[in-house]
ROMAR-24098 format. One record per atom (N, C-alpha, C): residue number from 0; x, y, z; residue in three letters. Coordinates in Angstrom, 2 decimals, padded with zeros to 5 digits. Example, Ala and Ser with C-alpha at 12.3 -4.5 7.8 and 13.67 -1.06 7.14 Angstrom:
<drenkes>
- 0/013.19/-005.69/007.80/Ala
- 0/012.30/-004.50/007.80/Ala
- 0/013.20/-003.30/007.80/Ala
- 1/012.85/-002.25/007.08/Ser
- 1/013.67/-001.06/007.14/Ser
- 1/012.90/000.03/007.87/Ser
</drenkes>
This chain:
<drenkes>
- 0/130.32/104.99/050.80/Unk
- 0/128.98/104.86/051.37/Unk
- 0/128.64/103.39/051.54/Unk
- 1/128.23/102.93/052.46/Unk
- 1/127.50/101.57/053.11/Unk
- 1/126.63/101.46/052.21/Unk
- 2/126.04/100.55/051.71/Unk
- 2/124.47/100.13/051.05/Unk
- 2/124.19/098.93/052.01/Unk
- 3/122.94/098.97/052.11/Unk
- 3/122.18/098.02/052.52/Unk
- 3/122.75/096.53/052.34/Unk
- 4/122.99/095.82/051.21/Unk
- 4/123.32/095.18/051.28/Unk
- 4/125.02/094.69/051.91/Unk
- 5/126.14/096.06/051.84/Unk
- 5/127.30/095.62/052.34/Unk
- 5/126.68/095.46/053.83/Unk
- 6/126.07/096.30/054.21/Unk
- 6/125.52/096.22/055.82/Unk
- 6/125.05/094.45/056.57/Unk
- 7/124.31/094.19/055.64/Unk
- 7/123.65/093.05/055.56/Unk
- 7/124.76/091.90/055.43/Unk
- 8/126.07/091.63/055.41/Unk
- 8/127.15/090.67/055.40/Unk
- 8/128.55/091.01/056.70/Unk
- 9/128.39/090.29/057.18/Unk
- 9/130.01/091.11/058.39/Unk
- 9/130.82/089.72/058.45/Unk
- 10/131.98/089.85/059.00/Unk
- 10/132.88/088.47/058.81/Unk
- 10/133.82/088.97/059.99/Unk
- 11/133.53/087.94/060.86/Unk
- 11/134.50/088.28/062.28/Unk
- 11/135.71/087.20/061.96/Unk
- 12/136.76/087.93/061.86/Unk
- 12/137.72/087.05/061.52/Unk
- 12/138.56/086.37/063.17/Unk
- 13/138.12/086.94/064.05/Unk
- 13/138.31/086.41/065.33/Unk
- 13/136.97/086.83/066.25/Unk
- 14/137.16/085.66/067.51/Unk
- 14/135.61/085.48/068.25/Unk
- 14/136.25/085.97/069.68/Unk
- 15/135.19/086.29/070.56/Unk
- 15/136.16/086.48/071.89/Unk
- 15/136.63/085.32/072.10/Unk
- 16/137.31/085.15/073.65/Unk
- 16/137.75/083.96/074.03/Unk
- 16/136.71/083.39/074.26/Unk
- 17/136.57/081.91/074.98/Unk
- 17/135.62/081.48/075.73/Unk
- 17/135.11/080.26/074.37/Unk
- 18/134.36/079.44/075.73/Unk
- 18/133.20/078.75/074.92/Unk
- 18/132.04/078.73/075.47/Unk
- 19/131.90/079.74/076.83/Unk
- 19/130.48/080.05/077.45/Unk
- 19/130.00/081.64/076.90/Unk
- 20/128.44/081.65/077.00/Unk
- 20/128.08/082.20/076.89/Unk
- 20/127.78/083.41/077.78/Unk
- 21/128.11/084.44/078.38/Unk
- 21/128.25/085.17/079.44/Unk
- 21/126.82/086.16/079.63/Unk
- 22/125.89/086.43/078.37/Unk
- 22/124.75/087.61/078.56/Unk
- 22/123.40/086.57/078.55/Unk
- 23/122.64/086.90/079.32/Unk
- 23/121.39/085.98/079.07/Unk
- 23/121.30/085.57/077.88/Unk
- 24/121.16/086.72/076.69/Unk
- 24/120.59/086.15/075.56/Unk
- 24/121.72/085.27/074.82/Unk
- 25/122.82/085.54/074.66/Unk
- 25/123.99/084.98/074.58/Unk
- 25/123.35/083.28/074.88/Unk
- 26/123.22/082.97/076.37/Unk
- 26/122.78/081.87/076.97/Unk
- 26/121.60/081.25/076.41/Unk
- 27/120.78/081.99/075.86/Unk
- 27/119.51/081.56/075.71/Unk
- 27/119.94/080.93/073.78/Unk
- 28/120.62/081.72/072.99/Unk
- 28/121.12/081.47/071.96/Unk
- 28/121.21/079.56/072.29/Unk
- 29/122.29/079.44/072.98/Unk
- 29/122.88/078.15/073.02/Unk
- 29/121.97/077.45/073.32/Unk
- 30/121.09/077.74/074.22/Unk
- 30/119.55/076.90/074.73/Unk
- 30/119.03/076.00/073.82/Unk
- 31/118.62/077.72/072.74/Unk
- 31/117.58/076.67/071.73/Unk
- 31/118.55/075.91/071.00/Unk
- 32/119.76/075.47/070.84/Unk
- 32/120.39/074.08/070.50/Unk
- 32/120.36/073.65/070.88/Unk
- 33/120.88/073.36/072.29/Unk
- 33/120.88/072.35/073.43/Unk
- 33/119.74/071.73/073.50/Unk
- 34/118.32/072.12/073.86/Unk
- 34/117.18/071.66/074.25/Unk
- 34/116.62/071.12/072.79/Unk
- 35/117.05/071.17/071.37/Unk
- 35/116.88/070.14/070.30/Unk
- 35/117.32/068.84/070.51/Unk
- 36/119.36/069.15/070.87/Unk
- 36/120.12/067.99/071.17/Unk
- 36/119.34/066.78/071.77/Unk
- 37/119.66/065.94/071.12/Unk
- 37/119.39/064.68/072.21/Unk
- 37/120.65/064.09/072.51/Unk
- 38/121.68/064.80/072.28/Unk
- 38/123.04/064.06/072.76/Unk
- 38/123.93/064.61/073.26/Unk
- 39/124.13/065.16/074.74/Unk
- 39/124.93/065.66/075.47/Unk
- 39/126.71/065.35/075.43/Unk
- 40/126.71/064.40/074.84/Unk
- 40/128.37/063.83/074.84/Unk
- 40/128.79/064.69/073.34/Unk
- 41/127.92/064.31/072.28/Unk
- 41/128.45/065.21/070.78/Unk
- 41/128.47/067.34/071.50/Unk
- 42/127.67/067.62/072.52/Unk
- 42/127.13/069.33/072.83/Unk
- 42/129.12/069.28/073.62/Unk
- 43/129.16/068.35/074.13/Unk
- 43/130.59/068.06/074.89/Unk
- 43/131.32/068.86/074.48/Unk
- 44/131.73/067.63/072.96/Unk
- 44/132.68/068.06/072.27/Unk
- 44/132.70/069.37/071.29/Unk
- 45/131.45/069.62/071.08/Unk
- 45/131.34/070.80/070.49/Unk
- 45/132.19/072.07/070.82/Unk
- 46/131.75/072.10/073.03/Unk
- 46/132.25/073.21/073.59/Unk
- 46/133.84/073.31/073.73/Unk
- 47/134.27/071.62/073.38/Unk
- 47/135.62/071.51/073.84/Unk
- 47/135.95/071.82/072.29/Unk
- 48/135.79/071.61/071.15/Unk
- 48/136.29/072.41/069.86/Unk
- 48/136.21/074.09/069.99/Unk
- 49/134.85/074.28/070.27/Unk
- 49/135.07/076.18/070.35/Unk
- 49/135.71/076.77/071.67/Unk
- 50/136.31/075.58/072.69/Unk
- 50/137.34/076.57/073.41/Unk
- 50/138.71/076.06/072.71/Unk
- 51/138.84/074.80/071.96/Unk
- 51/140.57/075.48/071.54/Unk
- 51/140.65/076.12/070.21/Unk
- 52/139.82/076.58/069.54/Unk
- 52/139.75/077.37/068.76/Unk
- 52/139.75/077.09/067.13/Unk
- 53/138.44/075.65/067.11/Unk
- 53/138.57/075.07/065.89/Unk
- 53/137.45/075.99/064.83/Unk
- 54/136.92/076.82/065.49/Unk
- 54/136.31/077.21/064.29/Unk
- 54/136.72/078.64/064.39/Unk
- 55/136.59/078.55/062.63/Unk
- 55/137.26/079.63/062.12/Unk
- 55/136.45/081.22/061.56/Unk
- 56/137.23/081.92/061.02/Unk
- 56/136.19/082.89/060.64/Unk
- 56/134.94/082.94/060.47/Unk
- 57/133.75/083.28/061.32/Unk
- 57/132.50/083.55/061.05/Unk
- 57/132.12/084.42/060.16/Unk
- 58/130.70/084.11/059.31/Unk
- 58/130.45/085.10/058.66/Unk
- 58/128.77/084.82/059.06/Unk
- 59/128.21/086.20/059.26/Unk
- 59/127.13/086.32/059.46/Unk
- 59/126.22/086.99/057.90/Unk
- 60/125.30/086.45/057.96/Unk
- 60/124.09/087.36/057.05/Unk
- 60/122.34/086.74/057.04/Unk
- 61/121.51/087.64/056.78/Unk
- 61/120.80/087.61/057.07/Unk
- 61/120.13/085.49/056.76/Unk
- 62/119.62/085.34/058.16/Unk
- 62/119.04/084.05/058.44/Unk
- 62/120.22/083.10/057.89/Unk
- 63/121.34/083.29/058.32/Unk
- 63/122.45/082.27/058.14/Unk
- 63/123.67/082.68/059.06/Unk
- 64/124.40/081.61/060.13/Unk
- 64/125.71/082.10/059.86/Unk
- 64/126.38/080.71/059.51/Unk
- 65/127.78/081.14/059.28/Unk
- 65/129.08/080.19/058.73/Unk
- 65/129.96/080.67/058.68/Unk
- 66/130.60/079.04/059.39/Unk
- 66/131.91/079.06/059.38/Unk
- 66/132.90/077.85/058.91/Unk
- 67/133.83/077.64/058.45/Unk
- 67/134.70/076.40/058.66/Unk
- 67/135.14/076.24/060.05/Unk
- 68/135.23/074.49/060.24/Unk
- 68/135.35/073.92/061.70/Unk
- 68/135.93/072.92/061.40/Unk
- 69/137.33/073.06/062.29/Unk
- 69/138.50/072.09/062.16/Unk
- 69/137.78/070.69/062.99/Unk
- 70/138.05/070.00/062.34/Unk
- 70/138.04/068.75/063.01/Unk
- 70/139.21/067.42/062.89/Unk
- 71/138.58/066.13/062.75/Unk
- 71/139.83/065.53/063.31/Unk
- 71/140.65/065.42/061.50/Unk
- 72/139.92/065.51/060.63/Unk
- 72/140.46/065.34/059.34/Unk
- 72/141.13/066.63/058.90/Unk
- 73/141.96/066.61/057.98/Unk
- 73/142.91/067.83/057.62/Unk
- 73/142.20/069.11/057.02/Unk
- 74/140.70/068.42/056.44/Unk
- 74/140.34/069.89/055.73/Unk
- 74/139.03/069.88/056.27/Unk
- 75/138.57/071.04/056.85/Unk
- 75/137.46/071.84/057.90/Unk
- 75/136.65/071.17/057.17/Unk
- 76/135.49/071.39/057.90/Unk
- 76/134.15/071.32/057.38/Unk
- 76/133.25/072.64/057.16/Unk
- 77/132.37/072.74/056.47/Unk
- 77/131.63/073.55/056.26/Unk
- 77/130.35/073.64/057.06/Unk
- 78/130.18/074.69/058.17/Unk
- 78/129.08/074.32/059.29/Unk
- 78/128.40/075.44/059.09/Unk
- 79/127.26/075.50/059.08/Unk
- 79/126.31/076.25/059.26/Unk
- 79/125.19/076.32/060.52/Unk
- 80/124.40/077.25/060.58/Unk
- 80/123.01/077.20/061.74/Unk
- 80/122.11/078.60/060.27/Unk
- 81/121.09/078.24/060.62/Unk
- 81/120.10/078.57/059.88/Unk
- 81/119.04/079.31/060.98/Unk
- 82/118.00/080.76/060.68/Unk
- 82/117.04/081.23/061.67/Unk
- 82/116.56/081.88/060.77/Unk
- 83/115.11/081.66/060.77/Unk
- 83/114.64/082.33/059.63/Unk
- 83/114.78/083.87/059.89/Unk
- 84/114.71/084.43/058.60/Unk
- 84/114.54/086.14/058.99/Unk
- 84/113.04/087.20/059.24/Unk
- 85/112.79/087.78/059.48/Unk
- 85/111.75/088.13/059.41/Unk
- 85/111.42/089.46/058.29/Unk
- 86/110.41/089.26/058.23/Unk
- 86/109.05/090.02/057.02/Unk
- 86/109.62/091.07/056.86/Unk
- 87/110.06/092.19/056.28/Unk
- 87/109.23/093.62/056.20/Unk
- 87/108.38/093.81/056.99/Unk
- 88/106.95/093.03/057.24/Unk
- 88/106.25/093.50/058.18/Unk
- 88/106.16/093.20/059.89/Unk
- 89/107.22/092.36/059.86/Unk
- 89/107.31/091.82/060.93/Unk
- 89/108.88/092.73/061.74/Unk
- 90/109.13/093.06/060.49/Unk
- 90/110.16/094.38/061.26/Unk
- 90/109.78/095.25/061.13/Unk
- 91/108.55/096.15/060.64/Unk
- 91/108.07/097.36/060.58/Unk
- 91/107.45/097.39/062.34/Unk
- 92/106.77/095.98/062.74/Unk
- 92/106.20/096.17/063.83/Unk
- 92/107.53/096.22/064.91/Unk
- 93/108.18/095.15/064.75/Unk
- 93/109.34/095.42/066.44/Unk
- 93/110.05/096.40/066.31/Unk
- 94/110.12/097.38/065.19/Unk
- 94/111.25/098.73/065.28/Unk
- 94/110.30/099.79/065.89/Unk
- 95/108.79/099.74/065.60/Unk
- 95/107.72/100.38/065.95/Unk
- 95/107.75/100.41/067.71/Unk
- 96/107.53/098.95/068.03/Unk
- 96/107.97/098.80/069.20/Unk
- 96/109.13/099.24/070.17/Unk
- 97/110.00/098.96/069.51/Unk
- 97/111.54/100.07/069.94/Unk
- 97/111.54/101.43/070.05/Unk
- 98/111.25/101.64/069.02/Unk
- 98/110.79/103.56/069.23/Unk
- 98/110.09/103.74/069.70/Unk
- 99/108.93/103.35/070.62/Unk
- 99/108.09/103.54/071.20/Unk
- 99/108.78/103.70/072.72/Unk
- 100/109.12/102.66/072.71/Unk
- 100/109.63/102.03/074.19/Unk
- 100/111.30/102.37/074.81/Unk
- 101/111.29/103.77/075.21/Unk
- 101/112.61/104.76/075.77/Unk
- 101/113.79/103.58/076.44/Unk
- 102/113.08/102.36/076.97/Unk
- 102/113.95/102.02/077.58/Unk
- 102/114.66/100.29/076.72/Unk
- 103/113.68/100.18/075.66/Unk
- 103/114.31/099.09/074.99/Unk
- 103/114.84/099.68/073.94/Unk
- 104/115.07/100.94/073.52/Unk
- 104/116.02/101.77/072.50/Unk
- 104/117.20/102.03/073.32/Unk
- 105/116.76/102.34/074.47/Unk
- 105/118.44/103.03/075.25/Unk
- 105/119.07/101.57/075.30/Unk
- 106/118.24/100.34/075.99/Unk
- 106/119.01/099.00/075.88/Unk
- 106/120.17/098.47/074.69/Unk
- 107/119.00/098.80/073.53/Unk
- 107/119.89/098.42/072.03/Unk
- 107/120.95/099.47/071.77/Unk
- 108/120.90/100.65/072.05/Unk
- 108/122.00/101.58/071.62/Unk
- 108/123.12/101.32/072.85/Unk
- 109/122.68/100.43/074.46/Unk
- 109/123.92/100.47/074.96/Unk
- 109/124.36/098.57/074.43/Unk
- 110/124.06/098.25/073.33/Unk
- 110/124.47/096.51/072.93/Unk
- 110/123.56/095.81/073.72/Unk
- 111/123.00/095.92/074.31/Unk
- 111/122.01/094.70/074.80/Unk
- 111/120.80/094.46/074.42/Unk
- 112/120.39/093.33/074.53/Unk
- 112/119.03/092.61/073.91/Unk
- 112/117.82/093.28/075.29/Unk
- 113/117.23/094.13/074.37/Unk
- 113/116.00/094.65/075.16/Unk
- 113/115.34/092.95/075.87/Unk
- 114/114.51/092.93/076.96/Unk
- 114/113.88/091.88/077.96/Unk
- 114/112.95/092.28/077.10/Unk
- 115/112.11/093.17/076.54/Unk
- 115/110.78/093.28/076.07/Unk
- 115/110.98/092.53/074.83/Unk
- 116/111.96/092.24/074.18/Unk
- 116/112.34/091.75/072.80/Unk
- 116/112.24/090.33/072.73/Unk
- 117/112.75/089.72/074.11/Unk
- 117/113.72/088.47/074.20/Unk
- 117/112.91/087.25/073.27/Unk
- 118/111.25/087.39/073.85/Unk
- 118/110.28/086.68/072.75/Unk
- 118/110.30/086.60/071.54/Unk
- 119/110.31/087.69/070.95/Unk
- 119/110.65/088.29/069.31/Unk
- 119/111.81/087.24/068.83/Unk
- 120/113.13/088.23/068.97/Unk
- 120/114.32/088.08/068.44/Unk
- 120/115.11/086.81/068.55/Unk
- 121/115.03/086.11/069.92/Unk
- 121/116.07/084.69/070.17/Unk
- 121/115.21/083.89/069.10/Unk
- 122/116.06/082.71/069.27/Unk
- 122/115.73/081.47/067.90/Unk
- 122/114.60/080.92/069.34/Unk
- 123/113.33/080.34/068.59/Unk
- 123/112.07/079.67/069.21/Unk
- 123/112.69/077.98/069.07/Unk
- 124/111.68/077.30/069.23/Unk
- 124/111.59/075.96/069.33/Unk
- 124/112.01/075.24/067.76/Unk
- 125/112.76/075.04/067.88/Unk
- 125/113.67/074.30/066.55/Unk
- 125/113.76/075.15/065.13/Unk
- 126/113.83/076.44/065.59/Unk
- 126/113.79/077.81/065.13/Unk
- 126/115.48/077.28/064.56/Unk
- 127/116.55/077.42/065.11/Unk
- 127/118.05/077.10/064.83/Unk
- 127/118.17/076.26/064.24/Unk
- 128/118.55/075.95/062.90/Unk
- 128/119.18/074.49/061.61/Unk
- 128/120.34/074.44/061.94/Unk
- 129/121.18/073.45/062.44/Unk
- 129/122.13/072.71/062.40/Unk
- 129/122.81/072.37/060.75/Unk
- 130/123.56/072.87/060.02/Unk
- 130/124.04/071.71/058.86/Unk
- 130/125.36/071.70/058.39/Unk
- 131/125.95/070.74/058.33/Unk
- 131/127.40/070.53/058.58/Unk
- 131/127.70/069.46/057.47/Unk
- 132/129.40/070.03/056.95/Unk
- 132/129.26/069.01/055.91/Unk
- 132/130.30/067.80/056.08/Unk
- 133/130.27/066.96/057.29/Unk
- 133/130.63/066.76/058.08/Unk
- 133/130.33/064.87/057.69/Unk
- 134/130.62/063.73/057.58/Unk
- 134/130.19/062.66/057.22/Unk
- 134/129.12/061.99/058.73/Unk
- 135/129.18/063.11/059.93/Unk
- 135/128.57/062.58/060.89/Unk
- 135/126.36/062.49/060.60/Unk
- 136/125.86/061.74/060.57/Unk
- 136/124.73/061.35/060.39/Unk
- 136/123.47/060.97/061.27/Unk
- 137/123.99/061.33/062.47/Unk
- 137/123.63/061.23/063.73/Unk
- 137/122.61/062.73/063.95/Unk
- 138/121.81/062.44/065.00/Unk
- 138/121.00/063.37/065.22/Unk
- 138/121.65/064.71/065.38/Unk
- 139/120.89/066.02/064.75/Unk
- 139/121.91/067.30/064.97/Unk
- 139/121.91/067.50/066.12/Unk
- 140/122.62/068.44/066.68/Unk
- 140/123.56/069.04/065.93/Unk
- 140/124.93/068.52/066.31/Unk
- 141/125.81/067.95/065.05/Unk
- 141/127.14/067.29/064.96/Unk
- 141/127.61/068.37/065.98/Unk
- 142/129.08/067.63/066.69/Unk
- 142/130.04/068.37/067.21/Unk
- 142/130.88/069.97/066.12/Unk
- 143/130.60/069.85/065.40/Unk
- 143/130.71/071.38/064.70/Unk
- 143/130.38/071.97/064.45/Unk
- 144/129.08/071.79/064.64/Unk
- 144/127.87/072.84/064.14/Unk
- 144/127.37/073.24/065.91/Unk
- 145/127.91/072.05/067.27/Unk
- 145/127.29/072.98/068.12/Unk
- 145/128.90/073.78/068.64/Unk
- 146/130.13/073.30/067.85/Unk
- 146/131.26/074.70/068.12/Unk
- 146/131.16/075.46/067.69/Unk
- 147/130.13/075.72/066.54/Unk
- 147/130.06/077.12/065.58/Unk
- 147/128.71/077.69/066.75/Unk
- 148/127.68/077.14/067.43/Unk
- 148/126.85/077.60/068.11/Unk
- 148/127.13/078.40/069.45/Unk
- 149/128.30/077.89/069.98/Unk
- 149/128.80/078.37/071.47/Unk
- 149/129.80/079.47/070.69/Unk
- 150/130.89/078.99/069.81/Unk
- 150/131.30/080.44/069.24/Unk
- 150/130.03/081.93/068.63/Unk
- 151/129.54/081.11/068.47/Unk
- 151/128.11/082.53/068.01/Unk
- 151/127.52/082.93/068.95/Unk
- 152/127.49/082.61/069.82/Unk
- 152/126.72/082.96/071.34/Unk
- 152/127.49/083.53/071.55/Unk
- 153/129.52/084.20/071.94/Unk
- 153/129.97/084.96/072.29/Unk
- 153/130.55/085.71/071.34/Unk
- 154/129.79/086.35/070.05/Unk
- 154/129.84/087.05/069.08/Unk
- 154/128.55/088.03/069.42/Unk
- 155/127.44/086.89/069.83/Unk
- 155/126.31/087.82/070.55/Unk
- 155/126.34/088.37/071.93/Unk
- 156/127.16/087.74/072.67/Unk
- 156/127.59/088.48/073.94/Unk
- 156/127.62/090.06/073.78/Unk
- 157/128.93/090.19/072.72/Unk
- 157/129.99/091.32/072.68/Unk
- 157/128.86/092.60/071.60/Unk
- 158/127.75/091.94/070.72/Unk
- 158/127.15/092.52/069.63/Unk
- 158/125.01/091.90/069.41/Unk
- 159/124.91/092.20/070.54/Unk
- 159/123.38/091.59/069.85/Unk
- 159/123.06/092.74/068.36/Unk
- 160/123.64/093.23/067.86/Unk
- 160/123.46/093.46/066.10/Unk
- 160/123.75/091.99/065.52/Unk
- 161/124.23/091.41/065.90/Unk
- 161/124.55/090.03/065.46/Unk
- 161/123.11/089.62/065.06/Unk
- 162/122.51/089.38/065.89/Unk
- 162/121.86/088.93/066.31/Unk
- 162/120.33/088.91/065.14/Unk
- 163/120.48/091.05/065.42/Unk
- 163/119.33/091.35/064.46/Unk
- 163/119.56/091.32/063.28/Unk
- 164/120.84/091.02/062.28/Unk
- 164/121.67/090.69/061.51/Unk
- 164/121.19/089.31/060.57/Unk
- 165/121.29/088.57/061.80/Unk
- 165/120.70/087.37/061.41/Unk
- 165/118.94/087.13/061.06/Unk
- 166/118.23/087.86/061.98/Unk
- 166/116.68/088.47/061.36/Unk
- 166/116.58/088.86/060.60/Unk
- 167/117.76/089.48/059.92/Unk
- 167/117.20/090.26/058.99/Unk
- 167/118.07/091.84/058.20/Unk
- 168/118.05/091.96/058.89/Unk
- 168/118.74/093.78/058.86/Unk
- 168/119.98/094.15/059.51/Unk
- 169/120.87/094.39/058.54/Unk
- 169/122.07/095.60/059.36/Unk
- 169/121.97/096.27/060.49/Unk
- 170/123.25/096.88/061.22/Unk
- 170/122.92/097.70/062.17/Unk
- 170/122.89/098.91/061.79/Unk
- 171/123.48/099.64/060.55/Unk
- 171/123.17/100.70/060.14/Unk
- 171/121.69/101.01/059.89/Unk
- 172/121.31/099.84/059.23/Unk
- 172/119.91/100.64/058.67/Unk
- 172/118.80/100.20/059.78/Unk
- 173/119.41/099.49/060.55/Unk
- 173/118.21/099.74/061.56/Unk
- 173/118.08/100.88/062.73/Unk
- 174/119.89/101.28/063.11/Unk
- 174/119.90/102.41/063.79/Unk
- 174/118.79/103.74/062.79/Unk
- 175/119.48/103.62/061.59/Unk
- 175/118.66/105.31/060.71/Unk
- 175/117.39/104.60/060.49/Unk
- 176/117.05/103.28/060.76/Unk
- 176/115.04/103.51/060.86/Unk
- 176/115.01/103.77/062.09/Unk
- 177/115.16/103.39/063.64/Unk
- 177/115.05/103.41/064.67/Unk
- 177/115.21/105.02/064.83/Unk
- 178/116.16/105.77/064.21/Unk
- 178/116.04/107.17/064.58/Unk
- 178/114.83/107.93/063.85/Unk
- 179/114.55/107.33/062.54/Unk
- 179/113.39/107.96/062.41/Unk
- 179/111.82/107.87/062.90/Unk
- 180/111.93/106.67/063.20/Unk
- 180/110.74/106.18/064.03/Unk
- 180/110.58/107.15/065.00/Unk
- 181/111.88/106.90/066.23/Unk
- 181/111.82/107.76/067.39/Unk
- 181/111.55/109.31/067.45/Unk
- 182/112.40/109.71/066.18/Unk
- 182/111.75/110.98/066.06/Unk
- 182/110.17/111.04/065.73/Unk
- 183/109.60/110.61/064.83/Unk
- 183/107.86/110.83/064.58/Unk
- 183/107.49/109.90/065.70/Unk
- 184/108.13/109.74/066.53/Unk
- 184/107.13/109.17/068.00/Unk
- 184/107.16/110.63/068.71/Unk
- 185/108.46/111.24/068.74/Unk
- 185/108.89/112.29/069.17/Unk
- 185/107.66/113.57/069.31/Unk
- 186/107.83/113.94/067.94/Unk
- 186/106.93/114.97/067.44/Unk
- 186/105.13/114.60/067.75/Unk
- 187/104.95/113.61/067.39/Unk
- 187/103.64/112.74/067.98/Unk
- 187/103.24/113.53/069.31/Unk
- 188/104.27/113.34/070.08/Unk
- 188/103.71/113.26/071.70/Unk
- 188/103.97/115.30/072.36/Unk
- 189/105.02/115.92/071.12/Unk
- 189/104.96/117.18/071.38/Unk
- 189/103.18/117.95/071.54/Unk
- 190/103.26/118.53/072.48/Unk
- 190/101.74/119.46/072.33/Unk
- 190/101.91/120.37/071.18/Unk
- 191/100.57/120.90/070.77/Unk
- 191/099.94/121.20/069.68/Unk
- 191/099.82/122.57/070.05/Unk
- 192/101.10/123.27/069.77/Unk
- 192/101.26/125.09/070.40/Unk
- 192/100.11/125.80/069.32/Unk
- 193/100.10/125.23/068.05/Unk
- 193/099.27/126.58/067.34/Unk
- 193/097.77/126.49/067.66/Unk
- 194/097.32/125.62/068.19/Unk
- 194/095.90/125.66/068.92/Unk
- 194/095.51/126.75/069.60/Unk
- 195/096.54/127.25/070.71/Unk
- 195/096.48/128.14/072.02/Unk
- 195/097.05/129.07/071.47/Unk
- 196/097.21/129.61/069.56/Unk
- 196/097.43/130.94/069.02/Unk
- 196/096.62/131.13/067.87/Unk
- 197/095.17/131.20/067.91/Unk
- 197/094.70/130.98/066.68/Unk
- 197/095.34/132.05/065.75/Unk
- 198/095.23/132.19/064.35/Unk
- 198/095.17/133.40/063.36/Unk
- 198/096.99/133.44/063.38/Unk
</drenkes>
């Protein structure tokens, strides 16, 4: 049996190919780094580390991921990105929202980031931590922390659970709240047969 917490940890021991981001939100992921960056030459090299394949096993969990990231010295560095997670109550309301809404549940059950969500869920304005253990001292995000960012953007391509993962919650236990929601939205909106049979 899964518990909550094994749910709550996943470790992709390989990423797709690529160092672009291919799904909007995917794209929008890399954004909110980019538009922190103030240094387009370090975002460079970042993309040119996560296409030859310097960073290594990802591990995701809630409001963290990491990975080691080869660089020019013999032993990786330790890179991280940071997003905060959200409330209990702040996921009681967007799952509320999901079950409500037929067509941003069918979205998430076919892998994609509902458009009604995109506000919610992507990282906001310096929402994404950069931290790398890296001797570079320069404004974030170092060249390994933005290869661990373009590799995580096509982890979210292939899985926006990634995504909600990082908010917060598994995909198990948000699918079995999302089904129970949907059902008592369900029953909610059924008409009220024993009215029109009194006794």
């Amino acid at each position: 049996m899964i518990t909550a917490r094994d749910d709550r940890r996943r470790t992709f021991e390989t990423v797709p190919a690529g160092a672009e981001a291919v799904s909007w939100w995917g794209r929008a992921w890399v954004s909110a780094l980019e538009d922190a960056s103030g240094d387009p030459a370090r975002l460079a090299r970042g993309r040119g580390y996560a296409a030859a394949g310097h960073v290594d096993a990802v591990t995701v969990t809630p409001g963290r991921i990491v990975a080691y990231v080869r660089g020019s010295r013999p032993r990786p560095y330790r890179t991280e990105l940071t997003l905060p997670a959200f409330t209990d109550p702040e996921w009681s309301e967007l799952l509320e929202e999901v079950a409500a809404d037929p067509a941003a549940l069918g979205a998430l059950l076919e892998r994609e980031v509902p458009q009604s969500l995109a506000g919610t869920v992507l990282p906001g304005v310096r929402e994404l931590v950069p931290r790398c253990s890296c001797p570079d001292v320069g404004r974030p995000p170092c060249k390994h922390a933005a290869a661990l960012c373009y590799r995580a953007a096509r982890l979210l391509d292939e899985d926006p659970f990634v995504l909600l993962l990082l908010r917060g919650r598994g995909e198990r236990e948000l699918l079995e709240d999302l089904t129970r929601r949907n059902a008592a939205h369900a029953a909610r909106e059924q008409p009220d047969t024993a009215a029109d049979f009194p006794g």
